[in-house]
N, C-alpha and C positions, 0 to 999 in steps of 0.2 A: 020504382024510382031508384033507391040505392039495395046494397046489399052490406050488411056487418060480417066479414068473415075473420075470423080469429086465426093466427097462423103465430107458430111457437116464439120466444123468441132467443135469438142466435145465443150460442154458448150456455144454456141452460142444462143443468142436471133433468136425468129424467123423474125423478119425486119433485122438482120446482114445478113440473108440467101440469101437476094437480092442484096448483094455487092458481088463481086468476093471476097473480105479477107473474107467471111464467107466459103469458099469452100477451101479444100486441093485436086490437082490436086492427082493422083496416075497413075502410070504408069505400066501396065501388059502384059509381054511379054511371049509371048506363049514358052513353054517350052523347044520346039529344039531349042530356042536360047538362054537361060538360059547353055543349055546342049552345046551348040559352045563355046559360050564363056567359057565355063571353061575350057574345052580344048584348046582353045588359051592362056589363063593366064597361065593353066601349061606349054604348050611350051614355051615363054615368058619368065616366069620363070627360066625354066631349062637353056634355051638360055644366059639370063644372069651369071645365077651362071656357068656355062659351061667358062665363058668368064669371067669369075673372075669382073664383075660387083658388084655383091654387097658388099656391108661394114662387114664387118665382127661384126660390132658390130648391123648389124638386122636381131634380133633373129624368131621371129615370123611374119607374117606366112608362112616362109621359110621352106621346107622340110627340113629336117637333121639340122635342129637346133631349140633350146629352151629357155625356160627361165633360167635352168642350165647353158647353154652355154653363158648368155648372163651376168649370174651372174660369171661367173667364168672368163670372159675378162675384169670386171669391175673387180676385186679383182685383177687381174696380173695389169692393168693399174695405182693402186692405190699402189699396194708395188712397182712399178718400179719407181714411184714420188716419192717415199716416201724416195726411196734407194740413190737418184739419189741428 
């Protein structure tokens, strides 16, 4: 499934290297599960926006929306206060 491999970390003395704070863990998971999981986040995804889950004002990294969109609800938000 994954692997823990420990690799030094940058700019460390070499007696820090005998503490565990001289080591950063890293975690590497074999690549059909890299490739699962992003198929479950898009279903997930969709499943929510399907279900009117999310806010409308988060724009990325939502399929079918952007940072136009995100600037264009903040400008209707701000003249509706402004009118109001």
């Amino acid at each position: 499934m994954c692997n823990v491999v420990e690799i030094p970390k940058p700019g460390k003395l070499a007696k820090a290297l005998h503490s565990p704070k001289g080591w950063r863990p890293i975690t590497l998971i074999a690549t059909v599960f890299k490739g699962l999981k992003r198929v479950a986040a898009n279903r997930l995804e969709e499943a929510a926006r399907n279900a009117g889950l999310l806010p409308t004002q988060l724009a990325r990294p939502v399929k079918g929306r952007s940072a136009t969109d995100l600037l264009a609800a903040l400008l209707y938000d701000v003249d509706v206060n402004r009118i109001a």
